[in-house]
mmCIF file of the N, C-alpha and C atoms, coordinates in Angstrom:
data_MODEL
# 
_entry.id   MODEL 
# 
loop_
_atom_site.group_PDB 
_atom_site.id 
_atom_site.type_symbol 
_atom_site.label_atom_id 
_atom_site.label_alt_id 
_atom_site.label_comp_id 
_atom_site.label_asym_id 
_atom_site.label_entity_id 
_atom_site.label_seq_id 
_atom_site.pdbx_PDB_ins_code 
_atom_site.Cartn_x 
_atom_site.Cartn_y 
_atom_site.Cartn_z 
_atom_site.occupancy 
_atom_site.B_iso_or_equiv 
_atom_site.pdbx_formal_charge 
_atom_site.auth_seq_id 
_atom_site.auth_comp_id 
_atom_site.auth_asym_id 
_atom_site.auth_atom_id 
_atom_site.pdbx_PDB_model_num 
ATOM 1   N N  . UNK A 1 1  ? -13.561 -7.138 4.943   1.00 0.00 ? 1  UNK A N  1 
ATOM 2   C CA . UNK A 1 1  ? -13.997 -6.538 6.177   1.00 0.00 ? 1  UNK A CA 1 
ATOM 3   C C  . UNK A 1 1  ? -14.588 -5.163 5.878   1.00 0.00 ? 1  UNK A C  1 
ATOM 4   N N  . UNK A 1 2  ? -16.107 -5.104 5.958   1.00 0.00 ? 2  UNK A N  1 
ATOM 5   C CA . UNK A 1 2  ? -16.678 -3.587 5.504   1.00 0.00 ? 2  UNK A CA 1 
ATOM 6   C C  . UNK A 1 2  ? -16.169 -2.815 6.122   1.00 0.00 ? 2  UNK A C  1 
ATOM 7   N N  . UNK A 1 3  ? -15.665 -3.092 7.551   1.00 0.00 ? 3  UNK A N  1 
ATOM 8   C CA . UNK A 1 3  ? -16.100 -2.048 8.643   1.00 0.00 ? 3  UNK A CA 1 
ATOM 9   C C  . UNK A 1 3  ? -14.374 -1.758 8.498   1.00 0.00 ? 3  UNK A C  1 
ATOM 10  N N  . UNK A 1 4  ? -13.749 -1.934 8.036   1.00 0.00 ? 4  UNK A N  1 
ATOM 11  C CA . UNK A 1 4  ? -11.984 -1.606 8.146   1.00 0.00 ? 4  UNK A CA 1 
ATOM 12  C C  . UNK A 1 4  ? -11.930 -0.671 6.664   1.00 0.00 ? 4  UNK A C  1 
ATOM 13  N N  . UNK A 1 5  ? -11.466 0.992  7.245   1.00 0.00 ? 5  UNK A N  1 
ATOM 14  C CA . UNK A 1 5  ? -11.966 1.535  6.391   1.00 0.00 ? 5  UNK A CA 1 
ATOM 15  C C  . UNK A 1 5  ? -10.494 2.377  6.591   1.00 0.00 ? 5  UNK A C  1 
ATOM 16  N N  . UNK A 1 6  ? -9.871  2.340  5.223   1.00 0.00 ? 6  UNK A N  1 
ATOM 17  C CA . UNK A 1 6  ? -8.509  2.526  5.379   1.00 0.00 ? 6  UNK A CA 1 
ATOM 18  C C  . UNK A 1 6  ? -8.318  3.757  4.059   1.00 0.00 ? 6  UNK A C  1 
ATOM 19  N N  . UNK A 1 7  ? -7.481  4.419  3.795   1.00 0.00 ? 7  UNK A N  1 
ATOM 20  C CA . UNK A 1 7  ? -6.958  5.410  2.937   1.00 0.00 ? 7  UNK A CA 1 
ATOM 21  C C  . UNK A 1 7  ? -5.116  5.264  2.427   1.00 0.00 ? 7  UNK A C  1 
ATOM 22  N N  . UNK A 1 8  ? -4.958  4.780  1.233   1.00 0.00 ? 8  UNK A N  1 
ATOM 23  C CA . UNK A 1 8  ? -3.534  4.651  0.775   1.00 0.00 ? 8  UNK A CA 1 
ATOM 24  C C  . UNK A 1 8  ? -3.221  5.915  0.333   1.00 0.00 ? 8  UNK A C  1 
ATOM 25  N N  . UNK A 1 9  ? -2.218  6.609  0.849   1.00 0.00 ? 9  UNK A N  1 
ATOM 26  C CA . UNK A 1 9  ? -1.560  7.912  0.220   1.00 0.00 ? 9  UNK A CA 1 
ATOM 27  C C  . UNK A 1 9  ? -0.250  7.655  -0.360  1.00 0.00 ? 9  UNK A C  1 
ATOM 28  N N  . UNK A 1 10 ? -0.165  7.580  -2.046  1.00 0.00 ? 10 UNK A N  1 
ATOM 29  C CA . UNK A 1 10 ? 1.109   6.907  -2.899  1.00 0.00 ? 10 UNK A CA 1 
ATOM 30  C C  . UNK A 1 10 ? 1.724   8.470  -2.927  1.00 0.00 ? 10 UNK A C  1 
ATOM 31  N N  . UNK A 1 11 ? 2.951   8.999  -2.647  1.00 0.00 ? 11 UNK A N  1 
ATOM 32  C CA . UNK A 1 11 ? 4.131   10.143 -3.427  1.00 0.00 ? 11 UNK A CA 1 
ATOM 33  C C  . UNK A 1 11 ? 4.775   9.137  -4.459  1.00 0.00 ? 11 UNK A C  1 
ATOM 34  N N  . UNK A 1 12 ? 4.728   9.749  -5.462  1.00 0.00 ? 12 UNK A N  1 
ATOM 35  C CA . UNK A 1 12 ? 5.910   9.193  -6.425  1.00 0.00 ? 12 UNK A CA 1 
ATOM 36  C C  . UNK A 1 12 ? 7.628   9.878  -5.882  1.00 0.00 ? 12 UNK A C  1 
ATOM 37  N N  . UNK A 1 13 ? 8.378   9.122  -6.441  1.00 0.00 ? 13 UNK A N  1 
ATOM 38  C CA . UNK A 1 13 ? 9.512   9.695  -5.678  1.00 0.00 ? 13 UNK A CA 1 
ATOM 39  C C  . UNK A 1 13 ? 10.064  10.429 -7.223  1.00 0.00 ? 13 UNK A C  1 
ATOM 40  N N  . UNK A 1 14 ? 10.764  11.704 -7.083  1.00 0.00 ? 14 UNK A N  1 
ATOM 41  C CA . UNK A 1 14 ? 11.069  13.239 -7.913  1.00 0.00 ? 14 UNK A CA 1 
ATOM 42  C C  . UNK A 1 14 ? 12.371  12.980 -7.335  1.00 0.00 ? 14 UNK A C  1 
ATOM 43  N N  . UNK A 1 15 ? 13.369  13.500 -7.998  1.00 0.00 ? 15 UNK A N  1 
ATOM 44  C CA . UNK A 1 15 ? 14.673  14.232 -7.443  1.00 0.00 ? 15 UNK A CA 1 
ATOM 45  C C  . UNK A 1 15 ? 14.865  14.746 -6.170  1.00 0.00 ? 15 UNK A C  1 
ATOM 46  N N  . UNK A 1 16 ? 14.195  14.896 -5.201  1.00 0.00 ? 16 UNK A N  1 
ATOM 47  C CA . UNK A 1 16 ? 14.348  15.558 -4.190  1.00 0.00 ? 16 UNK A CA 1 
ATOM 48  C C  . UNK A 1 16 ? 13.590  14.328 -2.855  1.00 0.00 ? 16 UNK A C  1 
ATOM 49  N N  . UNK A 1 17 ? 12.615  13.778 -3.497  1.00 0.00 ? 17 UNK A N  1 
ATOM 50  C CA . UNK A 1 17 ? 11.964  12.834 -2.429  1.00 0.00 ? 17 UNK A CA 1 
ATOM 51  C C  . UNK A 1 17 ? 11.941  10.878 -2.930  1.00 0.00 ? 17 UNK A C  1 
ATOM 52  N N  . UNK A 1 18 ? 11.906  10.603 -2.186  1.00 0.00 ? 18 UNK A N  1 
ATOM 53  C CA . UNK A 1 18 ? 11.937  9.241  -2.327  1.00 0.00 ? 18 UNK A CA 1 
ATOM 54  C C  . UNK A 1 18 ? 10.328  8.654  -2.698  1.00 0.00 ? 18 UNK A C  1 
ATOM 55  N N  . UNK A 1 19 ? 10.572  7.863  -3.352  1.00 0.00 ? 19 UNK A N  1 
ATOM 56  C CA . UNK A 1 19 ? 8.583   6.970  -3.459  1.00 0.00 ? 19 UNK A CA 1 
ATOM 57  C C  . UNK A 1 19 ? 8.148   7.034  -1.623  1.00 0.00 ? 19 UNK A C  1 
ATOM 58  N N  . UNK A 1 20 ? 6.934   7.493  -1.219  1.00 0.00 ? 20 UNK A N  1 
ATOM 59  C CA . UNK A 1 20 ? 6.624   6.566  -0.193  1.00 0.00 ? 20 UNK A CA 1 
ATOM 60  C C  . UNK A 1 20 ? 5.024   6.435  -0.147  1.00 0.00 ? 20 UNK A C  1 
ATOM 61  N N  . UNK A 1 21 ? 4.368   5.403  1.168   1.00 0.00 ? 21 UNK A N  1 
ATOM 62  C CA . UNK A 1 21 ? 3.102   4.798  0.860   1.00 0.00 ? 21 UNK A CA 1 
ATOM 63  C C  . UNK A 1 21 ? 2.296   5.245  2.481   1.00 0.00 ? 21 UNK A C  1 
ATOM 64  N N  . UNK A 1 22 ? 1.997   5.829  2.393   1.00 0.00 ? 22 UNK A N  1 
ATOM 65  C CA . UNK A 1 22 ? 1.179   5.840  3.760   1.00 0.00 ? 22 UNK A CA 1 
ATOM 66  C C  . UNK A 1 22 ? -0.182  5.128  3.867   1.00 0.00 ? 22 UNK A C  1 
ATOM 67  N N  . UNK A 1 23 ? -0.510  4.009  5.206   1.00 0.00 ? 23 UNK A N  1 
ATOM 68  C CA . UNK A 1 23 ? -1.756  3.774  5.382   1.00 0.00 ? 23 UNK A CA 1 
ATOM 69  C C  . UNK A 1 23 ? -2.431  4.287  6.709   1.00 0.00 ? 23 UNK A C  1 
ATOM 70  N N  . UNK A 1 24 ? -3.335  4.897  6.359   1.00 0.00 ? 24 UNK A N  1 
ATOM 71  C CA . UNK A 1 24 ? -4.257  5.398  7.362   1.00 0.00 ? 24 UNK A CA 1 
ATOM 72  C C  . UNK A 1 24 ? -6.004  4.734  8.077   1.00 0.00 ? 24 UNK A C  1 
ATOM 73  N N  . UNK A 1 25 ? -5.764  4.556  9.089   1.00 0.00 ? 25 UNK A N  1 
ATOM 74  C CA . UNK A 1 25 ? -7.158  4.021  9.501   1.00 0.00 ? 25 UNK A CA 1 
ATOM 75  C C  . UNK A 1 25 ? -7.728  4.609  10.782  1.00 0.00 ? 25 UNK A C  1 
ATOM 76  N N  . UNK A 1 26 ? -8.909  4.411  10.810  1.00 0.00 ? 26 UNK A N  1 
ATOM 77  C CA . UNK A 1 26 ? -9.543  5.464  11.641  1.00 0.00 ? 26 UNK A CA 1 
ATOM 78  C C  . UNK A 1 26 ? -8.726  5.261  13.185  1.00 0.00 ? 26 UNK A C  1 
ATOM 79  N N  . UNK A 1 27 ? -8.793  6.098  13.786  1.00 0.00 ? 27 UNK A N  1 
ATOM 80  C CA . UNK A 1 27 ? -7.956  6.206  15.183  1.00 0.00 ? 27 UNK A CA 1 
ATOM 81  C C  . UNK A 1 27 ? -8.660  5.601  16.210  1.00 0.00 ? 27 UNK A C  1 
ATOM 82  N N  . UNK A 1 28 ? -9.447  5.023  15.830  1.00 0.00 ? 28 UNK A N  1 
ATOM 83  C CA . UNK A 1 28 ? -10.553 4.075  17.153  1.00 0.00 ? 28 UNK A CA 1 
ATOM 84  C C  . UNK A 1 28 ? -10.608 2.572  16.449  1.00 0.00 ? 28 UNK A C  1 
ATOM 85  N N  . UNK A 1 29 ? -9.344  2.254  15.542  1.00 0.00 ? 29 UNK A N  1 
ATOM 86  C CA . UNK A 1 29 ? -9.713  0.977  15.238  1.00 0.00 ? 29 UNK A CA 1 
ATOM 87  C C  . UNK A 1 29 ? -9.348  -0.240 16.156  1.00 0.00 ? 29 UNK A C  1 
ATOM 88  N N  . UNK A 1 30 ? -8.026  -0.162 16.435  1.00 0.00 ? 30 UNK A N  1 
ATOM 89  C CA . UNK A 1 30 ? -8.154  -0.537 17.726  1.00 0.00 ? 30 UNK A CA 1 
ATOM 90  C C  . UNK A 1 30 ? -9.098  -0.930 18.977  1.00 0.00 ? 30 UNK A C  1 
ATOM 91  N N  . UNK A 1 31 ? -10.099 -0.342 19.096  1.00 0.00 ? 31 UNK A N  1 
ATOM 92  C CA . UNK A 1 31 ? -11.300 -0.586 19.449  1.00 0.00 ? 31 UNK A CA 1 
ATOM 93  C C  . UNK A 1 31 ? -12.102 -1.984 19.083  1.00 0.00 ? 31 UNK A C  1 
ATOM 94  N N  . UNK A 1 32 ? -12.000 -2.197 17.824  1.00 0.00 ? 32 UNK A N  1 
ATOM 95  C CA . UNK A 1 32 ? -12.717 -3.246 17.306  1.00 0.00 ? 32 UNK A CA 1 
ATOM 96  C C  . UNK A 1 32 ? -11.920 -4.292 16.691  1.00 0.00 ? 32 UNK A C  1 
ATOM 97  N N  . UNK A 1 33 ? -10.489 -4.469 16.792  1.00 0.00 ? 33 UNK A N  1 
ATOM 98  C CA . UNK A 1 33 ? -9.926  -5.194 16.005  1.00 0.00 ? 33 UNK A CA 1 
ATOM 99  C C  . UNK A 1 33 ? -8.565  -5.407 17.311  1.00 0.00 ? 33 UNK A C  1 
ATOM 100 N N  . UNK A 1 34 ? -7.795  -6.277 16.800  1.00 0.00 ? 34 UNK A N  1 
ATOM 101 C CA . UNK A 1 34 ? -6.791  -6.184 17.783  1.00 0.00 ? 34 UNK A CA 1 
ATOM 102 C C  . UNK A 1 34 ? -5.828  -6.071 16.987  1.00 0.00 ? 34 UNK A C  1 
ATOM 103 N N  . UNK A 1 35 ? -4.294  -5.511 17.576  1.00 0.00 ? 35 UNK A N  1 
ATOM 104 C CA . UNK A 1 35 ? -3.342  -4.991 16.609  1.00 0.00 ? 35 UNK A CA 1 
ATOM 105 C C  . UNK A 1 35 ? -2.788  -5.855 15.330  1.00 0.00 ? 35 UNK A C  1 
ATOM 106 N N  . UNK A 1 36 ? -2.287  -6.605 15.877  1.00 0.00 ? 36 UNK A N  1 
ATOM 107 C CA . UNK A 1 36 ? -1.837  -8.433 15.496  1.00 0.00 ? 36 UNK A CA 1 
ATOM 108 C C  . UNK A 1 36 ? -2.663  -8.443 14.193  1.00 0.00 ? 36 UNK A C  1 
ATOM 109 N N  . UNK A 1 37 ? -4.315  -8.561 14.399  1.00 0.00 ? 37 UNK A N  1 
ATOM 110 C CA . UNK A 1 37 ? -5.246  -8.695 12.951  1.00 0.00 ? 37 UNK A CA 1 
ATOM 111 C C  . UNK A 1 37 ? -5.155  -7.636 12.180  1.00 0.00 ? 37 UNK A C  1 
ATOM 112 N N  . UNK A 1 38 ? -5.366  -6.466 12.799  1.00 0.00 ? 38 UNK A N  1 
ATOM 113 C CA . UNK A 1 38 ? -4.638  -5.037 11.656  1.00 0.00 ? 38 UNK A CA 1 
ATOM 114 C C  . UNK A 1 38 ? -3.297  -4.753 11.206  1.00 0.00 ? 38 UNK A C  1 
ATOM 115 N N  . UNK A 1 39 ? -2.236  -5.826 11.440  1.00 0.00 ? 39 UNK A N  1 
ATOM 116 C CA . UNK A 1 39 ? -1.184  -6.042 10.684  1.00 0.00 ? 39 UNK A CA 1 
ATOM 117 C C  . UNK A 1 39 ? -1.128  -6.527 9.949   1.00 0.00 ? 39 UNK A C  1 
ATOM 118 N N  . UNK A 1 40 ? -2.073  -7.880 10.070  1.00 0.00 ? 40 UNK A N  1 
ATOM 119 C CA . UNK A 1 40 ? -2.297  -8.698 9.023   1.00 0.00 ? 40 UNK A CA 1 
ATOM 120 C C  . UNK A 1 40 ? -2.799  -7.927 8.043   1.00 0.00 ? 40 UNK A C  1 
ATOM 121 N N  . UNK A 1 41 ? -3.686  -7.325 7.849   1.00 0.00 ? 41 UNK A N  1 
ATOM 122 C CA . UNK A 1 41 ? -4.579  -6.949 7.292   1.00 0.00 ? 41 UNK A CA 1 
ATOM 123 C C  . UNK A 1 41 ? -3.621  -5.696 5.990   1.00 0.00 ? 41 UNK A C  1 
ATOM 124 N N  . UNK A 1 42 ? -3.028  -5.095 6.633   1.00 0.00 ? 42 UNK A N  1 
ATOM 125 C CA . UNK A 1 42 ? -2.569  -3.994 6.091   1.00 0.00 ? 42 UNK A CA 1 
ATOM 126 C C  . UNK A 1 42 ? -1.500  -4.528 5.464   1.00 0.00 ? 42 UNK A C  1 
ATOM 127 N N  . UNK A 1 43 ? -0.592  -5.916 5.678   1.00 0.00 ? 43 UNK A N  1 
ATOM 128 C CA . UNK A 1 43 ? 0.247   -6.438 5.083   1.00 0.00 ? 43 UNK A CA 1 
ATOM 129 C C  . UNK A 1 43 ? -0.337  -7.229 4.064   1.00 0.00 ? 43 UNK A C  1 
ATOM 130 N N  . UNK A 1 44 ? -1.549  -7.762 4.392   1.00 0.00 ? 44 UNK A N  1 
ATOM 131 C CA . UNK A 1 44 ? -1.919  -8.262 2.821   1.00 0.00 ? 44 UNK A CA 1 
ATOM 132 C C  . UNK A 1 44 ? -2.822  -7.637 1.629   1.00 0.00 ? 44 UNK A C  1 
ATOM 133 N N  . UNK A 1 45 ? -2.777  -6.299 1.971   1.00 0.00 ? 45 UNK A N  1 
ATOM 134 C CA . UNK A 1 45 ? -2.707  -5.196 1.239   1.00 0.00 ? 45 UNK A CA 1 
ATOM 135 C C  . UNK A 1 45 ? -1.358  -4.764 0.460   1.00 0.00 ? 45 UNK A C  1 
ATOM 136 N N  . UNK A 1 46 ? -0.844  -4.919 1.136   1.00 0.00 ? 46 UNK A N  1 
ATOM 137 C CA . UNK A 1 46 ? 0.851   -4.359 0.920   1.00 0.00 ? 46 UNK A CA 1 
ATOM 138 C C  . UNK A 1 46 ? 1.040   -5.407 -0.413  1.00 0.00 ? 46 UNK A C  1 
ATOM 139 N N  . UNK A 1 47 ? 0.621   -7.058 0.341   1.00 0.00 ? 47 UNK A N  1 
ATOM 140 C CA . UNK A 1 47 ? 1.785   -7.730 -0.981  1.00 0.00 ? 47 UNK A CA 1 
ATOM 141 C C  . UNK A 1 47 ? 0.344   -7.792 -1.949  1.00 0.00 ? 47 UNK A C  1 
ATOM 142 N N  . UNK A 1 48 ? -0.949  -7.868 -1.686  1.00 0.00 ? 48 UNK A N  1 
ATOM 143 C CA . UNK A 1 48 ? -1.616  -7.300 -2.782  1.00 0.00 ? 48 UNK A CA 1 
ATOM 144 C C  . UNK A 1 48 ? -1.759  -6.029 -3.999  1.00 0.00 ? 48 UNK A C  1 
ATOM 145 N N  . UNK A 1 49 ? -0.795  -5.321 -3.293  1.00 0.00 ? 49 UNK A N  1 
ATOM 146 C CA . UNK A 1 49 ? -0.515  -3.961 -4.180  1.00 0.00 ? 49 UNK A CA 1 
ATOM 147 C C  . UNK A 1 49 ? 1.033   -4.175 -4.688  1.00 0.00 ? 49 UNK A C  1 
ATOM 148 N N  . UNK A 1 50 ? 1.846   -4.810 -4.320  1.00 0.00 ? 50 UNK A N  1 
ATOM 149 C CA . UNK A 1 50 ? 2.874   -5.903 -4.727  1.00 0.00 ? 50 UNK A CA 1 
ATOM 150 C C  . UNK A 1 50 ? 2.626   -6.739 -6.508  1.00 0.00 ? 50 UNK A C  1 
ATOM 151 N N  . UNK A 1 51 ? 1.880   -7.526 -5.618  1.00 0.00 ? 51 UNK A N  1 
ATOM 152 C CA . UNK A 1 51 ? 1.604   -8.363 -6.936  1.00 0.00 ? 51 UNK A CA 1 
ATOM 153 C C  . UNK A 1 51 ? 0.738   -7.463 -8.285  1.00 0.00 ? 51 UNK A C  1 
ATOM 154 N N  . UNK A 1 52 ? 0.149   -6.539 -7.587  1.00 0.00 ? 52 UNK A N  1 
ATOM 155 C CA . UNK A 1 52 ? -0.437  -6.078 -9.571  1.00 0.00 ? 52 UNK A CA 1 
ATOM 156 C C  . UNK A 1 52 ? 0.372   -5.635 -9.798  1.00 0.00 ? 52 UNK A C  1 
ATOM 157 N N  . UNK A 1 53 ? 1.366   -4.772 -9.127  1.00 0.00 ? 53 UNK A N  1 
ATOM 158 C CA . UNK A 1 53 ? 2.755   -4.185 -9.815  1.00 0.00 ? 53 UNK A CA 1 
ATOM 159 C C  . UNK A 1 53 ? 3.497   -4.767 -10.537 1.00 0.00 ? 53 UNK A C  1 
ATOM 160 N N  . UNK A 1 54 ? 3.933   -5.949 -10.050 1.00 0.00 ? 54 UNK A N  1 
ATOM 161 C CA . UNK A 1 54 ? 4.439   -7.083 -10.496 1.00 0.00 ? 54 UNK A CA 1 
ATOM 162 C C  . UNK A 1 54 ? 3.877   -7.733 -11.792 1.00 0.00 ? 54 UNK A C  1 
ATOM 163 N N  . UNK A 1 55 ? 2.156   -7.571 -11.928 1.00 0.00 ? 55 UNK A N  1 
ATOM 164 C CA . UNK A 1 55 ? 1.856   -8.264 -12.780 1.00 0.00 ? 55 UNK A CA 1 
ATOM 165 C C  . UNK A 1 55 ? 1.358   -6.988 -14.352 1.00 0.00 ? 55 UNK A C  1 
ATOM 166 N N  . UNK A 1 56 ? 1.806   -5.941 -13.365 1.00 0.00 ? 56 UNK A N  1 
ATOM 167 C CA . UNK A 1 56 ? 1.180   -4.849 -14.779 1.00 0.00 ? 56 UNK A CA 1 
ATOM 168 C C  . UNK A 1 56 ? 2.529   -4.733 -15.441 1.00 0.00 ? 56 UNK A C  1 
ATOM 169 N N  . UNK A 1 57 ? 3.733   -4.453 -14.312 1.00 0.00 ? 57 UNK A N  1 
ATOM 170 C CA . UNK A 1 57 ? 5.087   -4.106 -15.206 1.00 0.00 ? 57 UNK A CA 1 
ATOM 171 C C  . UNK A 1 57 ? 6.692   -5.275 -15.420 1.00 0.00 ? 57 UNK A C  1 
ATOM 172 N N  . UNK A 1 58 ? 5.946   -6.818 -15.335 1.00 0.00 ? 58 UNK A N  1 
ATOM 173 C CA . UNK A 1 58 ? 6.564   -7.461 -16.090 1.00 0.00 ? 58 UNK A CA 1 
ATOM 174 C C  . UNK A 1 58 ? 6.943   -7.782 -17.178 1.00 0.00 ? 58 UNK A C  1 
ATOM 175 N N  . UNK A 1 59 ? 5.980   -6.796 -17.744 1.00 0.00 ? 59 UNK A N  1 
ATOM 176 C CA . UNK A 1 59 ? 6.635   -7.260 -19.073 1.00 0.00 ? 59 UNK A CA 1 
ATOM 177 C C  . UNK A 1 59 ? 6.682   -5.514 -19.801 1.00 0.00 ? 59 UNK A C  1 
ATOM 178 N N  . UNK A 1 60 ? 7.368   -5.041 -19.180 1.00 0.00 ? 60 UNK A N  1 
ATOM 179 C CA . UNK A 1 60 ? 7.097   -3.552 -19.181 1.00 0.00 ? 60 UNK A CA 1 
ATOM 180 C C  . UNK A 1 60 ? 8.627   -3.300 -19.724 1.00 0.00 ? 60 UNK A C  1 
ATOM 181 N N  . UNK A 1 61 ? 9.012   -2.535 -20.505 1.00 0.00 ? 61 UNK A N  1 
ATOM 182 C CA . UNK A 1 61 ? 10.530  -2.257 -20.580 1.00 0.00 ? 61 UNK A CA 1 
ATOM 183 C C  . UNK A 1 61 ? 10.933  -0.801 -20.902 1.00 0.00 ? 61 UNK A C  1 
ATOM 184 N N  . UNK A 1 62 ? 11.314  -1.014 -19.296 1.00 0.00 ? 62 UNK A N  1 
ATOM 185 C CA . UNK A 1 62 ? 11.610  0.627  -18.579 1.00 0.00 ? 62 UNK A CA 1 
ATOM 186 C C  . UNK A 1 62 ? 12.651  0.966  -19.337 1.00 0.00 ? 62 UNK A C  1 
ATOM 187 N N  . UNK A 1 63 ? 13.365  0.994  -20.077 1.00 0.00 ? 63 UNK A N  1 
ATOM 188 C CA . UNK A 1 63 ? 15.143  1.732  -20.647 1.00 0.00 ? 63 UNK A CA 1 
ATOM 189 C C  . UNK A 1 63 ? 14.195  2.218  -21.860 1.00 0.00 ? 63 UNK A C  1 
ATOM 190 N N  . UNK A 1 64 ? 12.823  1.750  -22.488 1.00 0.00 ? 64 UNK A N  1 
ATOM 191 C CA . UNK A 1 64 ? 12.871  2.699  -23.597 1.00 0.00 ? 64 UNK A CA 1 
ATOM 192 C C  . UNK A 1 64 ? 12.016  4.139  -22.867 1.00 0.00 ? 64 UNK A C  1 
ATOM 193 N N  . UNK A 1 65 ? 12.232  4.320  -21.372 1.00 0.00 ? 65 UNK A N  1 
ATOM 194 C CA . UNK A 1 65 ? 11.600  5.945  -20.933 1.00 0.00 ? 65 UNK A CA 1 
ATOM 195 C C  . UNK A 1 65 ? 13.396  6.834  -21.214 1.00 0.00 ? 65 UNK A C  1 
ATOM 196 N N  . UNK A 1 66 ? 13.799  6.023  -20.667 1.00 0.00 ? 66 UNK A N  1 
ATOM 197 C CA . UNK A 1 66 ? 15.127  6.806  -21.074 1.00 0.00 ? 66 UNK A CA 1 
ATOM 198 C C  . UNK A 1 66 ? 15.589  7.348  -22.044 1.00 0.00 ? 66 UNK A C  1 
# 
């Protein structure tokens, strides 16, 4: 969808804050979309940013950062 024009803001989570993911889309989207389809939409983003995670750090072995 060209016209669905969105911004992911990743924090890594530090000692003091937790990981979190913000998605942002223009404030008139609503306008052109109905809510229901911009859930969809932003959720299959979600498990699309899911799965490369999944597929970059499976075979990743986190205990030798420690």
């Amino acid at each position: 969808m060209p016209f669905l024009s969105l911004i992911l803001r990743y924090w890594e989570a530090d000692e003091d804050f937790p990981a979190t993911m913000q998605i942002w889309t223009d404030k008139n989207i609503l306008d052109y979309m109905h809510y229901e389809t911009l859930m969809f939409a932003v959720t299959h983003i979600i498990e699309r940013i899911k799965d490369e995670y999944e597929l970059i750090y499976q075979n990743f072995n986190f205990t030798e950062l420690r």
